[in-house]
N, C-alpha and C positions, 0 to 999 in steps of 0.2 A: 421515185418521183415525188417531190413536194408540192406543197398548194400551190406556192410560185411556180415552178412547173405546169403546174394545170391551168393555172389562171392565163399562162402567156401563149401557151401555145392552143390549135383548133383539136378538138379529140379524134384520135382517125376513125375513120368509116366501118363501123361492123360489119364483118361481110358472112351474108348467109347465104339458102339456097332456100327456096320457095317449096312448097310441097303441097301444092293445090287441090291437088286429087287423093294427099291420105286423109282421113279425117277421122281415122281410128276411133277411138270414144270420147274426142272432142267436143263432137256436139249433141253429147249427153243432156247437159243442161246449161241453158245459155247464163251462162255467168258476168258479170258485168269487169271490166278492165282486167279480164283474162289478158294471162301474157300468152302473145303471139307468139304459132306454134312454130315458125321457120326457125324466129330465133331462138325460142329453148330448145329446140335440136341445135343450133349454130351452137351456143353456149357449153352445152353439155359437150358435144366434139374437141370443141376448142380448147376446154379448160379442164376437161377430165379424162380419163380412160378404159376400157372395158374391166372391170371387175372393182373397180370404187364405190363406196357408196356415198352418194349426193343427197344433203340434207337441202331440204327447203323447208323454213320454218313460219314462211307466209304462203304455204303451198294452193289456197284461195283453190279452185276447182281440181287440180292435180297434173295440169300441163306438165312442168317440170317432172312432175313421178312418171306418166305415162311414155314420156319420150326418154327420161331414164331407161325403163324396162327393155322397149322395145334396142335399146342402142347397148345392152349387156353391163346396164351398170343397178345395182341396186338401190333405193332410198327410201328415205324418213321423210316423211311431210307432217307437219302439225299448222293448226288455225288455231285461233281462238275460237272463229266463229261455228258453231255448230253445225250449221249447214253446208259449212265449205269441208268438214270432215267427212260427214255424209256424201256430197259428192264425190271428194276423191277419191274415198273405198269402193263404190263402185263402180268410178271409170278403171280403175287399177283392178279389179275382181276379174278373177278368170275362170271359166266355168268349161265343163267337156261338149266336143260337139254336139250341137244339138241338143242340149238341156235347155238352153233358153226358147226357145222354138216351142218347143212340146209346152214351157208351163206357161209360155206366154198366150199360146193356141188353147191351152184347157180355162185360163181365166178371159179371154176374151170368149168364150162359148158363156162360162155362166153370168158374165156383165150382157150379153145378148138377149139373156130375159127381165133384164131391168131395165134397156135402152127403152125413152120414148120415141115412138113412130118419126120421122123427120117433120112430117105435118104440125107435128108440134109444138117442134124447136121450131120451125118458121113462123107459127102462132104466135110463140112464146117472145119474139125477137122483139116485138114491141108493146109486148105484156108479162106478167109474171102470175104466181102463183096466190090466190088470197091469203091473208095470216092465217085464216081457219084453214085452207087446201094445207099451208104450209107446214103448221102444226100436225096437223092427221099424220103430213106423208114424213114427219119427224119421229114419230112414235118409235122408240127403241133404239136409233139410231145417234149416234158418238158424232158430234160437233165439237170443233177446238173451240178456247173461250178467247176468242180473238174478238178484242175491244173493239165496238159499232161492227160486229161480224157482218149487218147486213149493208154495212152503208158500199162494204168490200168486194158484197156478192147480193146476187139477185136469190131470190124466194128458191128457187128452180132448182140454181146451179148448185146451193148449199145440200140440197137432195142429194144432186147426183152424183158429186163429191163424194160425199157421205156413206153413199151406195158402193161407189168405185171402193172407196177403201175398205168398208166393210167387209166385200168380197174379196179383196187381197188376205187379207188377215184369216176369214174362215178356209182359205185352200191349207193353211198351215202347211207354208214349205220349208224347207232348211231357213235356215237364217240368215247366212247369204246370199240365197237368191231373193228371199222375201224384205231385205233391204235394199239389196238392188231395183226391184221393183219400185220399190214405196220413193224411191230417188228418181225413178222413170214419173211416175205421179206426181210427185214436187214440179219437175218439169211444165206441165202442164197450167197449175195452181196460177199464176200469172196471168196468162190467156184466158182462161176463166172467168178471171175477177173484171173485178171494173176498172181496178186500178191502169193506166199507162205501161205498156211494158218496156217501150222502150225509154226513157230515162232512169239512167243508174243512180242519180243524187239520191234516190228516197222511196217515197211511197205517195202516189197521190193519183186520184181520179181529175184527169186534165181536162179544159174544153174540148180536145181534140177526140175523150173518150167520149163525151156527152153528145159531141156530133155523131157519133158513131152507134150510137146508144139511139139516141132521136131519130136516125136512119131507116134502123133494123137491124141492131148486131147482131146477127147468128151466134151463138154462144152452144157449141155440142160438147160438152167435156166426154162423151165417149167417142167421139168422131178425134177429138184430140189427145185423146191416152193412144188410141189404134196409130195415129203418125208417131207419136212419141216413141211406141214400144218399136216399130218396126226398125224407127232408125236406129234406137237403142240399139238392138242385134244385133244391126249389121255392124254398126262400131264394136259391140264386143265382140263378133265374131273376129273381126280382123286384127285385133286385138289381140286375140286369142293365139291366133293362128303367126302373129309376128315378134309378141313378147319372147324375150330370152328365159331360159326355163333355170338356168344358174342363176338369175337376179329375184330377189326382194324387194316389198314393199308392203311397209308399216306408215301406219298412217294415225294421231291422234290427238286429241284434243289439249292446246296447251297454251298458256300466255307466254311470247316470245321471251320477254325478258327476264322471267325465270329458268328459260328453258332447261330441261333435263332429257340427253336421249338414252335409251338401251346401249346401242352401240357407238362410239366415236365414226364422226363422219371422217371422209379425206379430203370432201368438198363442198362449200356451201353456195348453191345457185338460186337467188331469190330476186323478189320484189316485192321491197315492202309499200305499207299502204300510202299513198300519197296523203296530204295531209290538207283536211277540209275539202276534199273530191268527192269522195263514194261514200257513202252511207251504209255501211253493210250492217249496220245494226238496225235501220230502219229499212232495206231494202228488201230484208230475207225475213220479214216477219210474218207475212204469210202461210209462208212454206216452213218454215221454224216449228208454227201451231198444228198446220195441217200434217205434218209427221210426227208430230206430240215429243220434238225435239226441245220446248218448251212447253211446262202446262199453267203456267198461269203469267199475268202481267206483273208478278213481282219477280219472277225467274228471271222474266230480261232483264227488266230492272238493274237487278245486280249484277249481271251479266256486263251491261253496260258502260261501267265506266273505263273498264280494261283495255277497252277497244280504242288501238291505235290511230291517230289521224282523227278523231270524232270533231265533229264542227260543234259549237257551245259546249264546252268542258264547263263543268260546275263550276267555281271557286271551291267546294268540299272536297273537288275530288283530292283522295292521297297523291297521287302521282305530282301533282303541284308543292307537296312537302316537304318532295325525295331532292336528298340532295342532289345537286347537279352546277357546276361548273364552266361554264359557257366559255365556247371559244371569241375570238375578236368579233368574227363575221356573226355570230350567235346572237350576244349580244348587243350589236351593230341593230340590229333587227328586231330584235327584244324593246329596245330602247325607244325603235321610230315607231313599233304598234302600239308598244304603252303609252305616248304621247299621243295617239289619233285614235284607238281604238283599244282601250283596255279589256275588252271577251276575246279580241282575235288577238292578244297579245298572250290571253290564258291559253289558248287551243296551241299555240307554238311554245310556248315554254312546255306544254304539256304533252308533244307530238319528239319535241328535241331530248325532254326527262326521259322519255320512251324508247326512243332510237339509241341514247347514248348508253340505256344500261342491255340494248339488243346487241348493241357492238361491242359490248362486255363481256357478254354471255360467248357469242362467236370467238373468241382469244381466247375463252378458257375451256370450249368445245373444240376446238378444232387444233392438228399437231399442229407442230410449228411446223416452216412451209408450207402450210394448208393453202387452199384457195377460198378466199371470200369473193364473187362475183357477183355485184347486186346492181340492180335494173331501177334507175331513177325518173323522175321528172321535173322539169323546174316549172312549176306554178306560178300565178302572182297574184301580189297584193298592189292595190291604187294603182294599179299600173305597170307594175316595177315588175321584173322577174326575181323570184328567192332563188340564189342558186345553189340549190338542196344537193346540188354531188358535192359543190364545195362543202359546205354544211356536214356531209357526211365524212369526205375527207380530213375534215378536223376532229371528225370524233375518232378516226379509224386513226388517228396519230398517235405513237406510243402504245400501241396495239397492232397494227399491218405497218408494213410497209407496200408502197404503190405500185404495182409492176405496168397499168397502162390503163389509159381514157379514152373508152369509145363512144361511138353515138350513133343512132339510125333515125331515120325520119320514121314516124308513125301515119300507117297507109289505111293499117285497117278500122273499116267503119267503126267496129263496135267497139274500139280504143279511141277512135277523136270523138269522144262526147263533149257533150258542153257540161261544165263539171261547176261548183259552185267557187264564187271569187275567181272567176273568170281564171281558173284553171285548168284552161285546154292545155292539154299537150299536144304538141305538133315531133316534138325530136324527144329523145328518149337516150338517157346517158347509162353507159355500164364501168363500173367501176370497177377493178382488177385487183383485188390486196393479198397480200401472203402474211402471213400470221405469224410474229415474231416468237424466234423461243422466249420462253419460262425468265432465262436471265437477262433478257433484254428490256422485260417489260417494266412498267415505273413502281 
């Protein structure tokens, strides 16, 4: 199938099956434009088979790995972003009955004599702690160095954090279960804070939280590690109990577009990041520090520019130097931003330099007749929709060819956010490609 093929005709209808009631270790940690679980099961079924392994290389919380496992097929997931590494090793961690039980029951017994009275927290709801209370009850204790840490969290909460993790760390358990944990804790870190939790653009304390705040927000970070850890469980327990014990899962930190795996995938089922939407570099900042998954503001920093989709690309960044080659529709679009908007003209030449050398990487990872199936969205600018599967399509030329164009409406809540540049998603395109051999390619 050609671009003129895709442009003339409507994409057929993806057809999945719902699964309302598994929730496996989904909702470990609410991750923000998680891909919906029906369809990385539909996906996975559709386009691979039991004993493959399926790489996701935007694997962002580890839907794709989890619904791999459970369906007998093994996988590779890697992020760039720290935190989305962290979560998926431990939605994909499988531990023997009953181990997490027992050490989740012996650290919630020694956080039980650090909990304050409830009378407290209801006290505390529309008061806080003095800076002299504050300092005292800091004495010895390990705070991340997360820039205006207090503007983020109250006097209180920064305690009890601080206490919560302290106690993880002195049980000194294995190391997987004591990551696991510390990703159950992450969980938490958001509700805590002041910040808004629900908006995924960013990070910011909204009126809506000030309202909430001026009220009497109740804030118990040990009242909310106890729901955290509970559901934690029951997700890995089921988890546990439904994974295929033939299949793998390797999970690690890496920039897509150098990618390198261990093992050659036989399918790659992804979604990468849309482009000026989510903020995962300003979203996961919190939880980044509070796991000491970064330990200072120059660590992100650098971190930083890597990150695919980022809204205001420097002019320094390298990625803007790398060659790149645009196709018609490419620079079609390149052209109309650089004549109305030259930073949002940087963020797309800088989002398409990144995709084009990702879909470079996938032709020279994957056999030939491989599967490349990747999950889009078209965004827009002034109004206009980019249509980003086209866009993709042209970079997948001379590299795949197309086997089929699908599309589904986007139902679930915590996928129709209101995203920045009025980048809602409503439909959601998947692209089909098989990976041309070796002598095919230009």
């Amino acid at each position: 199938m050609t671009l003129d093929d895709v442009a003339a005709r409507t994409p057929s209808l993806l057809q999945f099956t719902e699964h309302s009631d598994r929730s496996l270790t989904h909702r470990m940690f609410r991750y923000p434009a998680k891909f919906h679980v029906p369809v990385a099961a539909g996906l996975i079924e559709q386009f691979s088979t039991p004993g493959q392994t399926i790489l996701d290389p935007f694997c962002g919380s580890g839907t794709i790995l989890v619904e791999a496992s459970v369906r007998g097929r093994s996988s590779v997931g890697t992020d760039l972003d720290p935190l989305a590494v962290a979560v998926s090793r431990a939605k994909t961690s499988s531990f023997p009955p009953g181990q997490l039980e027992s050490v989740t029951e012996r650290l919630q017994t020694c956080l039980a004599t650090l909990r304050r009275p409830d009378s407290e927290y209801l006290a505390l709801a529309k008061s806080d702690l003095t800076d002299d209370d504050y300092r005292r009850a800091l004495d010895g204790l390990w705070v991340p160095a997360i820039p205006r840490l207090r503007h983020w969290f109250r006097n209180y909460v920064i305690i009890d954090l601080a206490r919560i993790r302290s106690q993880i760390l002195k049980l000194e358990l294995a190391p997987a279960i004591e990551r696991w944990i510390m990703v159950v804790f992450a969980s938490i870190i958001r509700n805590a804070s002041n910040a808004d939790p629900v908006p995924v653009s960013g990070l910011e304390v909204t009126a809506h939280m000030r309202r909430l705040d001026a009220a009497g927000r109740v804030i118990n970070p040990f009242a909310l590690l106890d729901k955290a850890l509970g559901r934690a469980v029951r997700g890995a327990t089921a988890y546990a109990s439904e994974r295929s014990p033939a299949t793998s899962t390797s999970v690690f930190q890496s920039d897509a577009t150098t990618l390198q795996t261990p093992t050659q995938p036989d399918v790659i089922i992804t979604s990468p990041p849309y482009q000026n939407a989510v903020d995962y570099y300003r979203r996961h900042q919190l939880e980044m520090f509070w796991l000491d998954l970064t330990s200072t503001q120059a660590d992100r920093l650098a971190l930083q520019p890597s990150y695919i989709g980022k809204h205001r690309v420097a002019a320094s960044n390298p990625i803007l130097k790398a060659p790149w080659a645009p196709s018609p529709t490419a620079q079609e679009w390149l052209d109309r931003m650089q004549e109305q908007a030259p930073p949002r003209a940087r963020d797309f030449r800088a989002y398409m330099t990144s995709m084009d050398a990702v879909f470079a990487r996938w032709a020279d990872l994957l056999p030939a007749g491989g599967l490349a199936v990747c999950v889009v969205g078209r965004s827009t600018w002034n109004g206009a929709n980019i249509p980003t599967d086209e866009l993709f399509l042209e970079m997948a030329q001379g590299r795949f060819s197309m086997l089929d164009h699908l599309s589904y409406p986007v139902k679930n809540r915590y996928m129709s956010y209101a995203r920045r540049n009025g980048a809602d998603i409503a439909e959601e395109h998947v692209l089909v490609l098989e990976a041309l051999p070796p002598d095919a390619l230009p």
